[in-house]
C-alpha positions as CSV (number, residue, x, y, z in Angstrom):
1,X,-34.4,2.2,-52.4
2,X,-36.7,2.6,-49.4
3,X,-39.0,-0.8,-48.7
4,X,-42.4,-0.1,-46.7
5,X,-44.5,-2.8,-45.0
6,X,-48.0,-1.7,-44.6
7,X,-51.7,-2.9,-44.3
8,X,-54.4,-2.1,-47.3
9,X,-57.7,-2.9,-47.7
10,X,-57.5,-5.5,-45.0
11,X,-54.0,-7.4,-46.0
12,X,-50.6,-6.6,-44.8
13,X,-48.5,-6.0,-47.7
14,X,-45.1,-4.7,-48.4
15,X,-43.2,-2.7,-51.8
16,X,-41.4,-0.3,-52.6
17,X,-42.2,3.7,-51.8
18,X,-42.1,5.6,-54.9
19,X,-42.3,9.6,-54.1
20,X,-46.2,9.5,-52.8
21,X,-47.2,6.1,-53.5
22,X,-46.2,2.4,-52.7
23,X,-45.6,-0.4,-55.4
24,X,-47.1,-3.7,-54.1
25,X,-44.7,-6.5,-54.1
26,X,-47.0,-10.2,-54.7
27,X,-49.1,-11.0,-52.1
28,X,-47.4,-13.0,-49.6
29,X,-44.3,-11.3,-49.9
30,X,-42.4,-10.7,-46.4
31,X,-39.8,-7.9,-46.5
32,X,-37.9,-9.7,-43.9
33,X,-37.4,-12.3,-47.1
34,X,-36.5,-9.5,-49.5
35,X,-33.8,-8.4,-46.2
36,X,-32.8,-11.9,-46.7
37,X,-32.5,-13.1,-49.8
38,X,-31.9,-9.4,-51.4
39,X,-33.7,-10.0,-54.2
40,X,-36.4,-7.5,-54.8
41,X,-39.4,-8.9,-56.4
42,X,-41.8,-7.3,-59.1
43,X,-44.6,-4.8,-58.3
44,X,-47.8,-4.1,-58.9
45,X,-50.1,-0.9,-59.6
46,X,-48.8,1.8,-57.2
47,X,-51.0,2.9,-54.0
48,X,-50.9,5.8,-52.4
49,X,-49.0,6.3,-49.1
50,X,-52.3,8.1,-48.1
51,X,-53.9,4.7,-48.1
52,X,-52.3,3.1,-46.1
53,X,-51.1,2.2,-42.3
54,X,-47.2,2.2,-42.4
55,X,-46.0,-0.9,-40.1
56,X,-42.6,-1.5,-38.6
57,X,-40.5,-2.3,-41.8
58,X,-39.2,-5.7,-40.4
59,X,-40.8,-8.6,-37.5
60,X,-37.1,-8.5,-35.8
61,X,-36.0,-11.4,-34.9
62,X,-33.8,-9.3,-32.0
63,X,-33.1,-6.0,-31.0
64,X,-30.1,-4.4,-29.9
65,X,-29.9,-0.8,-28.8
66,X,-26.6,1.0,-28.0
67,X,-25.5,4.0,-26.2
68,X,-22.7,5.5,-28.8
69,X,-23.5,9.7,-27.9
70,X,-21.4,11.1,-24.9
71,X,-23.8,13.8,-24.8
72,X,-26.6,11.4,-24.0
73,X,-24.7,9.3,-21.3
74,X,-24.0,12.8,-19.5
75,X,-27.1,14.0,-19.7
76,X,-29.6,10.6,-18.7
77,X,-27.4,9.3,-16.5
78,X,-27.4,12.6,-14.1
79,X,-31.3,12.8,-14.9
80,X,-31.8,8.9,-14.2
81,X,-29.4,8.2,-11.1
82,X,-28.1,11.6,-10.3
83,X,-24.6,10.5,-11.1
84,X,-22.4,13.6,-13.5
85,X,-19.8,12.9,-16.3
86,X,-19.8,9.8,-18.3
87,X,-18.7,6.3,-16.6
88,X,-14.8,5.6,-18.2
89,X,-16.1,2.1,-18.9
90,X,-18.4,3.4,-21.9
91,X,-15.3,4.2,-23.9
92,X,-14.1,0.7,-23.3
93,X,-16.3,-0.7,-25.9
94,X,-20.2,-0.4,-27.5
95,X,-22.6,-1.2,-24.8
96,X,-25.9,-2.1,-25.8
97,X,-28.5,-4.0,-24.1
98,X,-31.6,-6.6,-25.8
99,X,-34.8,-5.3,-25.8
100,X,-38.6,-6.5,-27.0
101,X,-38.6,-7.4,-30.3
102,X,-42.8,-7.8,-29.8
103,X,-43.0,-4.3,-29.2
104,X,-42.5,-2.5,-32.7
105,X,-45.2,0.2,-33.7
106,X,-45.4,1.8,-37.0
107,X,-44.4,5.5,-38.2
108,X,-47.8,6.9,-37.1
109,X,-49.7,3.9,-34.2
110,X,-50.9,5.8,-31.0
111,X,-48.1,5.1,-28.3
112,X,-50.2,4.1,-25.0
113,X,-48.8,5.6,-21.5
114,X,-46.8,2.3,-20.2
115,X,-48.7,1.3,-17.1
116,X,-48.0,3.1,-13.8
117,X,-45.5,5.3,-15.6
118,X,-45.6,8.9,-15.1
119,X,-42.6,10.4,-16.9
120,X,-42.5,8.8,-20.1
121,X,-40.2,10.3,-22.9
122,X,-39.4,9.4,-26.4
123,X,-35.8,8.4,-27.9
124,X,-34.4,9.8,-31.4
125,X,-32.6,6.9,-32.9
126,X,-31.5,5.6,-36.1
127,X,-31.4,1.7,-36.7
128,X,-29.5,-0.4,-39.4
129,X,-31.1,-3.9,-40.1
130,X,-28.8,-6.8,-40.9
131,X,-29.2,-8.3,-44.6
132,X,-26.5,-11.6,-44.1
133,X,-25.9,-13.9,-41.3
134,X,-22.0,-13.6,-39.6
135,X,-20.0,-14.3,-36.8
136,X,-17.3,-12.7,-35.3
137,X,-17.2,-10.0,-38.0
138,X,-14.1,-7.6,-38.3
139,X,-15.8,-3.5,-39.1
140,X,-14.6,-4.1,-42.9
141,X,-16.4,-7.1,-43.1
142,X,-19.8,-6.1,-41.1
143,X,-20.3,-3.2,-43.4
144,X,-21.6,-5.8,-46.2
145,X,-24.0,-7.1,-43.1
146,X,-26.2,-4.1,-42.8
147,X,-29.2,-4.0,-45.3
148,X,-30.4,-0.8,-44.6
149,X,-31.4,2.0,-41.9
150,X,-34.5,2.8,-40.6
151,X,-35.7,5.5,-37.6
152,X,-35.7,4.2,-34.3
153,X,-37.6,5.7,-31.4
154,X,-37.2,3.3,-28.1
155,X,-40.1,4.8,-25.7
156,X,-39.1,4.9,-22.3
157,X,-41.2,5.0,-19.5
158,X,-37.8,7.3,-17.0
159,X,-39.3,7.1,-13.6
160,X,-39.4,2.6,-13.9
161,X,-36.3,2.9,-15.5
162,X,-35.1,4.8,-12.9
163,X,-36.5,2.6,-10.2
164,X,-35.4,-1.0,-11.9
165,X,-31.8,0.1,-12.7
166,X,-30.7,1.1,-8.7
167,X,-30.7,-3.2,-9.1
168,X,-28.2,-3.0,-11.4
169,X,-29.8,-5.4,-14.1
170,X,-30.8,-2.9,-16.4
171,X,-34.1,-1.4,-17.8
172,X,-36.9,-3.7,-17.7
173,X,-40.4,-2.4,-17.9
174,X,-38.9,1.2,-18.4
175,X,-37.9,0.2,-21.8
176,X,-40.8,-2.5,-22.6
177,X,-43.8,-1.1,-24.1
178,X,-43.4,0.3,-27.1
179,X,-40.8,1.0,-30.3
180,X,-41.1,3.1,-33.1
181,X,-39.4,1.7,-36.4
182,X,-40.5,3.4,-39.6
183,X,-41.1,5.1,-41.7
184,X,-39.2,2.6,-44.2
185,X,-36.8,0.6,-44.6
186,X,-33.9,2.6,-46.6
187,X,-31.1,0.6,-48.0
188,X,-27.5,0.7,-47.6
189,X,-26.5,2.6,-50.7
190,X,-28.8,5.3,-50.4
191,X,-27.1,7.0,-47.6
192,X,-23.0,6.3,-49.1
193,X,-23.1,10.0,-50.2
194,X,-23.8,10.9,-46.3
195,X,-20.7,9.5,-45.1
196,X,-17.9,11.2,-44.1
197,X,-14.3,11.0,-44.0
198,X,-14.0,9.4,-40.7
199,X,-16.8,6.8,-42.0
200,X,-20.1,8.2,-40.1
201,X,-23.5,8.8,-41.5
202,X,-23.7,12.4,-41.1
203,X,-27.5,13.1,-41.5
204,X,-29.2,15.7,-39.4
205,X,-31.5,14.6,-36.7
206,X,-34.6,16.5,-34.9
207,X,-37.0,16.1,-33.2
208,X,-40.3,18.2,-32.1
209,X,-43.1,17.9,-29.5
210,X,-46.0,19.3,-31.0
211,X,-44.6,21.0,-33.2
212,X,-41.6,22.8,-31.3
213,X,-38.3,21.4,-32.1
214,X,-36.7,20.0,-28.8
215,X,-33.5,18.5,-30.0
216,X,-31.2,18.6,-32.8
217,X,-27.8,16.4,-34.0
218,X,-26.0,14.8,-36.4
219,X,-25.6,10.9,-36.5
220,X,-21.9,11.2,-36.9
221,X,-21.5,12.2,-33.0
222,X,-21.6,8.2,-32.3
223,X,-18.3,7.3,-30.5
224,X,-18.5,3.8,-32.5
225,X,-20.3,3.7,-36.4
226,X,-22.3,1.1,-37.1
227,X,-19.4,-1.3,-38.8
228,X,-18.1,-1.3,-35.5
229,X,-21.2,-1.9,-33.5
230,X,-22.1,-4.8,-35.9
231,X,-18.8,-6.4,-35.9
232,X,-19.2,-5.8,-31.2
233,X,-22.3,-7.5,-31.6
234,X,-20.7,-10.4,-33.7
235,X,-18.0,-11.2,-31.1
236,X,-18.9,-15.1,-30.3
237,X,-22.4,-14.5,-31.3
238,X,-24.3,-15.0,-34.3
239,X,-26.7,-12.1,-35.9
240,X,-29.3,-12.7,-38.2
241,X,-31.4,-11.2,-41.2
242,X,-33.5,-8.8,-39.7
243,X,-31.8,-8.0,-36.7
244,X,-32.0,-4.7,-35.7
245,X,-28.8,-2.4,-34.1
246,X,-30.2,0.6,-32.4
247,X,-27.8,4.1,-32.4
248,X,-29.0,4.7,-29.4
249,X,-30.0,8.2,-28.5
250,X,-28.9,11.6,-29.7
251,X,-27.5,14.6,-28.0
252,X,-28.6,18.0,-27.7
253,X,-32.2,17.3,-27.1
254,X,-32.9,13.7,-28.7
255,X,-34.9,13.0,-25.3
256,X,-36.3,14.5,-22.5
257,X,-34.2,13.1,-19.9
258,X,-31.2,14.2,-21.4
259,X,-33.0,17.8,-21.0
260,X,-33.7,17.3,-17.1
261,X,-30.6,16.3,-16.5
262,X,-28.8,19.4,-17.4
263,X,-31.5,21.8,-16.3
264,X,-31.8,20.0,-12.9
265,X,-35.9,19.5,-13.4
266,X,-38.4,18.2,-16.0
267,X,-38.1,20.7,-18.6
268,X,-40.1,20.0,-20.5
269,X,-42.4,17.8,-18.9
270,X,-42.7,14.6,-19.2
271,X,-45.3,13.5,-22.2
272,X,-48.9,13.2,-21.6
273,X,-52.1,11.8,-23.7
274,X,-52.2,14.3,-26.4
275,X,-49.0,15.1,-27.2
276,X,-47.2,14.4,-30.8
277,X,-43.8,13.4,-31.0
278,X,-42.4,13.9,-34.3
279,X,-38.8,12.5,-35.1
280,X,-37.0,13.3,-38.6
281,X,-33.5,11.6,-40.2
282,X,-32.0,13.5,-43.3
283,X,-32.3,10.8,-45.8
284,X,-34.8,8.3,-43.8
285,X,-38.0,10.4,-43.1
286,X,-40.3,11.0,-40.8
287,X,-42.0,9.6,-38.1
288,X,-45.1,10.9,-36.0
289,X,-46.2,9.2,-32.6
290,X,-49.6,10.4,-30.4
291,X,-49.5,9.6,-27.0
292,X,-52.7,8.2,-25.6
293,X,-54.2,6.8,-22.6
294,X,-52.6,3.7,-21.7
295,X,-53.9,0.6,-19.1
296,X,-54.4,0.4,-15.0
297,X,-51.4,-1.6,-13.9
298,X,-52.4,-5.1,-12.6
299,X,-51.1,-5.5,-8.9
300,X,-48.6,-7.2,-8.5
301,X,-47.0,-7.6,-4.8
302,X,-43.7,-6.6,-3.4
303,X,-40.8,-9.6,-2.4
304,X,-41.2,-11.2,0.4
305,X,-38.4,-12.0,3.0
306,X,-38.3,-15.4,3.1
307,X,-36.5,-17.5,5.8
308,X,-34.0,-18.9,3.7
309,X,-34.9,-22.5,4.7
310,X,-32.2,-24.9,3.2
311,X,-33.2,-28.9,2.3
């Protein structure tokens, strides 16, 4: 079943996608609720898909987003910090970092430049969204946790990442601006006849730039599925309905960075107003981004050295 949330003739909605067309649930009807409680309601007179605004599937309450492809570590991390090889710590365990669960744009919204970025790149992701509440979750166990899967693309403006992360804290405005989640919300057993026998997804991943494929995968080249990120996750915390586990990115082209890092410069450049980033998951969809002029950054001063005056 794939669940859409979506505005129409002024009200936000959400149903279910039926080929070309959308079957209202009530009005009033949240899909984080359906996510919850999965119960799927009754629908109404279908609409078509045609007329309407696709919106991110779920309001997450958090978001978590991995790094689980080698190929991508290898590739960003020589573009970011100039470092080669992957650090041994990321086979220790899933890393993953939080980030802004206000920033999710729908399958088609205009992506604005982040401000004072100039080498801002796309991510090709996949998502599962948690259905049940758990704790300290074995992988056997956090497989009945995930809902559904949905495309994920986490925007990222490189050259702040780059910057913010010689701290060591993380990315921080580089990773703040913007999220694609879309184009639906597919559930779990839709995409059972895509695993394998190791237990990965295997669905094909591209993605294009204006129409000229950039990168191609296969979800199963994550060190870790998502059982196992779930039940990582889990460990002394609590995760919710709604919450949202990102892949992280693909190899072999599912970003740009990835791409300047093994040619040694930005190849090909960075995106600009204009451009159309188009990301596709075999048995999700597609999603379709435009890149448009974003705001001035607001000055804001450096640190000052203070005397370190003690009371």
């Amino acid at each position: 079943m794939r669940l859409a949330t979506y505005h129409h003739q002024g009200l936000r909605r959400s149903g279910v996608v039926d080929g070309e067309a959308v079957l209202p649930f009530p009005e009033g009807t949240d899909l984080l609720d359906v996510v919850r409680t999965g119960s799927v309601p009754g629908t109404g007179a279908a609409v078509p898909l045609a007329e309407v605004r696709l919106l991110p599937p779920v309001e997450p309450p958090s978001v978590r987003d991995f790094v689980t492809f080698e190929e991508h570590v290898e590739g960003v991390r020589r573009s970011v910090s100039g470092a080669a090889g992957v650090p041994d710590a990321w086979y220790d365990a899933p890393t993953f970092y939080f980030t802004n669960p206000h920033a999710m744009i729908g399958a088609h919204d205009d992506v604005p430049v982040p401000p004072g970025c100039r080498a801002l790149d796309f991510e090709l992701e996949v998502a599962a969204v948690i259905g049940r509440e758990g704790r300290d979750l074995s992988p056997e166990r956090a497989r009945d946790h995930i809902f559904g899967y949905t495309i994920f693309n986490d925007w990222s403006a490189r050259d702040l990442q780059s910057r913010e992360m010689q701290v060591g804290l993380g990315p921080c405005k580089g990773k703040d601006s913007a999220t694609t989640l879309g184009p639906w919300l597919v559930t779990a057993d839709e995409l059972e006849p895509y695993r394998d026998a190791d237990g990965f997804l295997r669905l094909a991943l591209t993605a294009e730039v204006n129409g000229v494929e950039v990168g191609r995968d296969l979800l199963s080249n994550m060190g870790w599925p998502f059982e196992e990120l779930l039940a990582y996750a889990s460990r002394g915390a609590w995760v919710r309905p709604g919450d949202v586990l990102g892949s992280g990115t693909c190899g072999n082209g599912g970003c740009l960075a990835e791409l300047w890092g093994l040619r040694g410069e930005q190849d090909p450049p960075p995106l600009k107003p204009g451009d159309v980033v188009t990301l596709t998951v075999e048995g999700i969809g597609t999603v379709s981004n435009t890149v448009v002029p974003g705001a001035v950054p607001e000055p804001v001063p450096p640190a000052r050295r203070r005397p370190r005056d003690r009371p």
